[in-house]
Each structure stands twice: as structure tokens, then as C-alpha cells.
N, C-alpha and C positions, 0 to 999 in steps of 0.2 A: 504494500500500500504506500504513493507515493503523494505527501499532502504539499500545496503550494500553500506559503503564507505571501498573499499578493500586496502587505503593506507592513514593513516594521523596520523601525529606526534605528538597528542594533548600534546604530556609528555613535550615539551621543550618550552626554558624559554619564548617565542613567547605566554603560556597561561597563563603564573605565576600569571597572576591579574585577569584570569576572565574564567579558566579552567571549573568549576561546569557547569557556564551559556553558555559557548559553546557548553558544551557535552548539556546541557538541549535541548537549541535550537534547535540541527540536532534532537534529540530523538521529536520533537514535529512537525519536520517538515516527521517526517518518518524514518529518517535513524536511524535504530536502532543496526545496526550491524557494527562497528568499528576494521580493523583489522590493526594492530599497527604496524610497521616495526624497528628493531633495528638501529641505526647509529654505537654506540661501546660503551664499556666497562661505561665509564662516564655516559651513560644513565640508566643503566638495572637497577637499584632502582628509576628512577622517572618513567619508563615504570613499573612496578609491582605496584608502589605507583598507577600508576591508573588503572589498574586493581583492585588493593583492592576496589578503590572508586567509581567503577562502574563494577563491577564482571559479570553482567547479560550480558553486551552490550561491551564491551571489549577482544582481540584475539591477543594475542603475540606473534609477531616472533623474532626470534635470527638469526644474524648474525653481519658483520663488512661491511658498508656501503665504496665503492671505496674512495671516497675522503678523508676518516679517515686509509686509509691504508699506514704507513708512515712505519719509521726504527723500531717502536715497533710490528710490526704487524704480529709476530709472538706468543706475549705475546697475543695481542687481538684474533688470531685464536685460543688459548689453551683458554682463556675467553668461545669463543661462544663453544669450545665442551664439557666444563664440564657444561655449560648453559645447552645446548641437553642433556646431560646425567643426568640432576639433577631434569629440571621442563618440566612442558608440552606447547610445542609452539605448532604452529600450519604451521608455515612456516620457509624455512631459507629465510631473506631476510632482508634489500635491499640489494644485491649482485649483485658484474657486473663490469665492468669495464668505468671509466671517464677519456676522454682526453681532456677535456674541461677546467679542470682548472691548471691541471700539467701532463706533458707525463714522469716525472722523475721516475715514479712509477709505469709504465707497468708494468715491468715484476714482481714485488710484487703483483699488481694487478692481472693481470693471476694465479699466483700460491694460491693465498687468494680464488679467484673465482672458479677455480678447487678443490681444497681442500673441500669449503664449498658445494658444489653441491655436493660433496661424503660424504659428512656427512647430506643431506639434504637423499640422496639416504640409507645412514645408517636406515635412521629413519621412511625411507619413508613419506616424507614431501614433500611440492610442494617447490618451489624458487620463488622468485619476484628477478623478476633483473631491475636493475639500467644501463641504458647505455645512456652515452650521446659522441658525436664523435666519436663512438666505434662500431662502427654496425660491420665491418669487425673482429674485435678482439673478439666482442662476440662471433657473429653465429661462429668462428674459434672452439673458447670451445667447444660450443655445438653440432657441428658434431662429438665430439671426445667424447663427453660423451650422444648422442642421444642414446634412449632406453623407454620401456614402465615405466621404474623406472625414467623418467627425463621428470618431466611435473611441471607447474607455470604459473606465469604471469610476461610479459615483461610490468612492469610500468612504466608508460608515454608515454608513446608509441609514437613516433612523427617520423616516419620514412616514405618508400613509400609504397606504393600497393605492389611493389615487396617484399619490405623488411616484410610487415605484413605478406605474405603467409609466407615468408620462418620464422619468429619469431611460425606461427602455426603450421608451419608443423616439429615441436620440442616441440608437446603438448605446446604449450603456448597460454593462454589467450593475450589479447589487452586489456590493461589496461588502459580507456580513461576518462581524467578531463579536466582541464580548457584550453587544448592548441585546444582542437576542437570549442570552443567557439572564438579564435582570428582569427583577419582576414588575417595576415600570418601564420595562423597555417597549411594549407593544408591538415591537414588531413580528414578536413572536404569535401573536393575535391571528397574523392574517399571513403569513410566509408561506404557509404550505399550498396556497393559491397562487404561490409566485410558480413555475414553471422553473425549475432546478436548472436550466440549459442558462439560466441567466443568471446565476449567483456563484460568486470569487468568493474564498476564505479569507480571511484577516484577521491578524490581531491587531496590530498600532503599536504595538510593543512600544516604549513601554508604559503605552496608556491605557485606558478602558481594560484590565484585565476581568476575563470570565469569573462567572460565580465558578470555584470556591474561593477567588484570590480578590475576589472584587476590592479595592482600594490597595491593591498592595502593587507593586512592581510586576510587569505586564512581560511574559515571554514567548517568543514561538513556539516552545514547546507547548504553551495551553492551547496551540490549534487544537490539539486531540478537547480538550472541554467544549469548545465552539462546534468542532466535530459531533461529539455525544449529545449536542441539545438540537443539531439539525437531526441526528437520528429521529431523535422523542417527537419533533417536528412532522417532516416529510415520511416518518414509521418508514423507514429504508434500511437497508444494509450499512454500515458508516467505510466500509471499502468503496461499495458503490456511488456514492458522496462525493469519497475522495476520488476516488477514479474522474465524476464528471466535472467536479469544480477545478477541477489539474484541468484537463482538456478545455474548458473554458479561458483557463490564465492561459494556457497556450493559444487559443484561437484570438485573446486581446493581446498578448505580448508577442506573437509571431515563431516562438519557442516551445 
């Protein structure tokens, strides 16, 4: 059984003391496919640093994550396009817009998030997007830029029934970790109505860890927890699971 964690930050400083024995862990519990999401500029040498260090099992995206999009963030988009144009990602992402911890910076946000979906479309690359309070402001972009060239994964996905078809019907995966495992998560409400061919695993490592870790430091290896509550979910096999949500991250990541 071969599990993809389609989004986790193992680069930042959350693993500085015990990064090797994390990656080990998820690699013996299964997960052997790790795809990496940029935040900005400050990161992209301890994101290559582990790539180096685990080459086989490691997948890079570029881009400038919402919440680091401030007055410099013009300097940070010419960052992620000479990124694009120098090495090989495999996504632009985490992209999107957050109005959860500052609204001072919509409209940089919007123009960062259009911008990099035309350089994700340059490359032909898929997107992960980041949205939290933003449902409206998102899908707003992505009607403006929907096309066969604009497809991804909306990660974390914690929104409604309604809002899941409409984040699919914009070629996006459901990107689902540890918020289906709590018990105000809701998403677990209505998921089994989702159609499995469209939902990626994730943790976020090292955020949102699954119940039974809920508040404490978040790792790949708790796919298997996210795992075991889509079983109780979609009543499946959790090989079968993983089998189809691997083949999904591959049909989004090209791998």
C-alpha cells in the first residue's frame, strides 16, 4: 500500500530536531510520496535542503503562500518566476487567498493569486490553493481564469457540499486531512457523496493534526489516521483508498 501525503511542510523549523525520523516514520508506515508546498522566498533553500536529503520520496512546488503576501510581495512574485524558470516543480502552490488573519491585503492577494495561476498555466502545472474565509474571493478568480489549462487541488478543503462541487467543477481535486477526522469538522457530514476519483490525502504537517493528536504537532505519518476515518467514511477497503487517492496525486502532479 502506497499512501501520497499531497501537502506537508516537513522543511520548517516545527522539524529542526527530529526531521530524518519523521520522514522515516510516514516512509514505514506507507507514505512514500511527499509533495512539498512553498510559503516564500525565506524557505526555498530548506525546501531543496530536503529534497537533497531525501530525493526518491520528495516533490517541490513554488509559489508565495496568502498570509506571507505583505508590501514586498512583488519582490516574492519575481522570486517564484525565476524559481519556475530555473528548476523543476511540480506545482505552483500554496496559492489563494486568506481573510482569516488580515483583510489589509486582499487586493495584493488577488493580484499574487492571478498572477501565479498564469505562471502555473505558463508551465502547465497544476495549483494547490490555500483558502481560508475566502470561498467567495476565490471561486471569483477562478471563473475568470476556468479553462482545460487550470486544474489543482483546493487544500484543506473545509467548505460545503455546494462549495466542493463548485471547487470540482474548476478541475480541482479535494484535498482532505485532519479536519475530517474532528467532530466540528463537517465535512465528514457529507464526503461520502463526494465521488473518491476527486479527493488527494493531506496532512499540512505540521498543522491540523488528526484526532488522536488533535493540537499537538502534525506528521505524515498520521496519513494512516486520515486514512482510517475515510474508511468509517466511504465503508471501503483503506488499501483501496490509498490505491485511488495515489492515482489521483498522480493524475494532478503528472507522477
Amino acid at each position: 500500500m502506497i499512501l501520497t501525503d499531497t501537502h506537508t511542510h516537513l522543511y520548517t523549523e516545527a522539524f529542526d530536531k527530529d526531521r530524518e525520523q519523521v520522514v522515516q516514520n510516514a516512509i514505514d508506515k506507507g507514505v512514500e510520496r511527499f509533495f512539498i508546498p512553498a510559503i516564500d522566498s525565506t524557505y526555498t533553500k530548506a525546501m531543496f535542503d530536503l529534497k537533497d536529503a531525501f530525493p526518491e520520496h520528495m516533490f517541490l512546488m513554488m509559489g508565495l503562500h496568502p498570509t506571507h503576501v505583505k508590501e514586498n510581495y512583488l519582490d516574492e512574485m519575481k522570486h517564484v518566476e525565476e524559481m519556475l524558470a530555473t528548476y523543476k516543480f511540480y506545482a505552483v502552490g500554496e496559492i489563494g487567498i486568506d481573510l482569516y488573519w488580515d483583510k489589509s491585503f486582499l487586493k495584493q492577494q488577488q493580484e499574487a493569486f492571478r498572477f501565479q495561476i498564469r505562471l502555473a498555466k505558463k508551465y502547465k502545472l497544476p495549483i494547490v490553493i490555500h483558502c481560508r474565509e475566502a470561498f467567495d474571493e476565490i471561486f471569483e478568480i477562478l471563473e475568470e481564469e476556468k479553462g482545460d489549462d487550470l486544474f489543482g487541488i483546493f487544500h484543506c478543503f473545509t467548505g460545503t457540499m455546494k462549495q466542493a462541487h463548485q471547487a470540482i467543477s474548476y478541475n480541482m481535486k479535494l484535498g482532505i486531512g485532519g479536519v475530517a477526522t474532528f467532530k466540528n469538522g463537517k465535512i465528514d457530514t457529507f464526503l461520502n457523496r463526494i465521488d473518491l476519483k476527486y479527493v488527494v490525502l493531506e496532512t499540512d504537517s505540521p498543522y491540523l493534526a488528526p484526532v488522536p493528536f488533535r493540537g499537538k504537532r502534525n506528521e505524515s505519518s498520521y496519513l494512516i489516521n486520515i486514512l482510517e476515518k475515510l474508511q468509517i467514511i466511504y465503508g471501503m477497503d483503506g488499501a483501496e483508498i490509498a490505491a485511488i487517492t495515489t492515482a489521483n496525486s498522480k493524475a494532478v502532479f503528472g507522477i
